[in-house]
N, C-alpha and C positions, 0 to 999 in steps of 0.2 A: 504494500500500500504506500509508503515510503516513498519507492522509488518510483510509482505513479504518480505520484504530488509534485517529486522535484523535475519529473520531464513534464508536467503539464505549466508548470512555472517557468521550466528553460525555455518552453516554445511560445509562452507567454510573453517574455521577456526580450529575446530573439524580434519578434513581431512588433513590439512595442517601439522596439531602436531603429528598426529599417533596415536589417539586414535581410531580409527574403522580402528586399523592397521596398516602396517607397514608405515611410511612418506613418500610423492613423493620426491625423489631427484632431481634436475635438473642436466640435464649436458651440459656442454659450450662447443664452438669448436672455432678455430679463426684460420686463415692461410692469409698468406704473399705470393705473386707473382712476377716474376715478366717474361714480355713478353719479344718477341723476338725484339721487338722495345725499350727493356731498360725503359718500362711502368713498374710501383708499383702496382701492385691490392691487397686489403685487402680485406678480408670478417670474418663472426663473425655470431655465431648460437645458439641458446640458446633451450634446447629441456627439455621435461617432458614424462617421461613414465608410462606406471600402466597400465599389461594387460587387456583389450585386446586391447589400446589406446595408441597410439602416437601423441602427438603436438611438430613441431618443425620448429621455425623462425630463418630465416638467410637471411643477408644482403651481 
């Protein structure tokens, strides 16, 4: 189990730097509201792309 953790990490890591290629970049988004009743809404997103895959969390 070990040694499944630390090669799931190497290729992790490997992927992360750009050696099999170009690096994933993230990109952030964040935006300000406000309603018709003088309410503040905030939210915030944080996404990763690399065809032919998109992951993207927002609050």
């Amino acid at each position: 189990m070990n040694k499944f953790v630390l090669l799931v990490l190497a290729a992790l890591a490997l992927a992360a730097c750009g050696v099999d290629g170009e690096p994933v970049r993230p990109s952030v988004g964040a935006g300000v509201g406000i309603s018709s009743g003088g309410r503040i809404h905030t939210g915030g997103s944080i996404g990763l792309h690399r065809s032919p895959v998109s992951l993207h969390l927002g609050v």
